[in-house]
N, C-alpha and C positions, 0 to 999 in steps of 0.2 A: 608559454602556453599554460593556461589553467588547469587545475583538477576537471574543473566541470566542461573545459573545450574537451581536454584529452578524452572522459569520458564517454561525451557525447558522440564524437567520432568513431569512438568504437560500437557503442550500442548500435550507431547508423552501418556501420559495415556489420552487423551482425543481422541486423534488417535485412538489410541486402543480399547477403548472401542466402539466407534464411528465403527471402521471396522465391532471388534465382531456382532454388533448391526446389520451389513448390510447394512450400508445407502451406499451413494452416495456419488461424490461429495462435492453437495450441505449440506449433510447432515454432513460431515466429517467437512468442513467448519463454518459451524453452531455449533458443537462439540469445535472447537479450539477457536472459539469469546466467548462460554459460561465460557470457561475453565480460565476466570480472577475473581481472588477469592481474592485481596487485598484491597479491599475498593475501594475508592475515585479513579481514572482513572488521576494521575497527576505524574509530576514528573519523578523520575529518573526511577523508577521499570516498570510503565508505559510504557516509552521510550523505555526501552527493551525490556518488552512483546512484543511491537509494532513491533520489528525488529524481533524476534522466532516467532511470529505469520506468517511474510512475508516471512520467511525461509522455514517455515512449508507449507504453500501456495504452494510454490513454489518444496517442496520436492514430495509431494503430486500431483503435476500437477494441481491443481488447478486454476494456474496463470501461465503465462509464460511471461518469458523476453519479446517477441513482444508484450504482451497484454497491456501494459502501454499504457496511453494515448499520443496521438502524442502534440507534441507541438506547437502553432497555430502561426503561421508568422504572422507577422505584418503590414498591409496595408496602403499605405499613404494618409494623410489626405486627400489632392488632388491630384485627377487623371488626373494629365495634361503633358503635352512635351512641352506647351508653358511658355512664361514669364506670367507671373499671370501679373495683374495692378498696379500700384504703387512698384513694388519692384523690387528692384536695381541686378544686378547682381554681383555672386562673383567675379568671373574672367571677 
């Protein structure tokens, strides 16, 4: 069996029992972050949890495609249209 079957199986018993249980959401969500039973949080098994976790998020509705963070544009240092002082022009 694989890192990512093994994983998977548990994040889905952790679903499960989490529904049976009646929670929420939040609850079901709290059920899938508990559901890492390998030691140490490193590494390659890790790396995968991390991606069946964000699978499951997402199966679940939990998270949705738009809800990612937007990515922040970049402002320029100075805010001007004129020549600054001392500096040459390119064209």
């Amino acid at each position: 069996m694989t890192w990512r079957q093994t994983i998977r199986q548990a994040i889905d018993k952790a679903i499960q029992r989490a529904k049976s249980e009646g929670k929420d959401k939040q609850g079901i969500k709290k059920a899938i972050d508990e559901s890492w039973q390998w030691g140490e949080r490193t590494n390659h098994p890790y790396k995968v949890w991390l991606e069946e976790r964000k699978t499951a998020y997402y199966m679940e509705g939990i998270i949705t495609i738009n809800s990612a963070k937007p990515k922040k544009t970049r402002q320029p240092v100075a805010k001007t249209d004129k020549v600054v002082e001392g500096q040459l022009p390119l064209f």
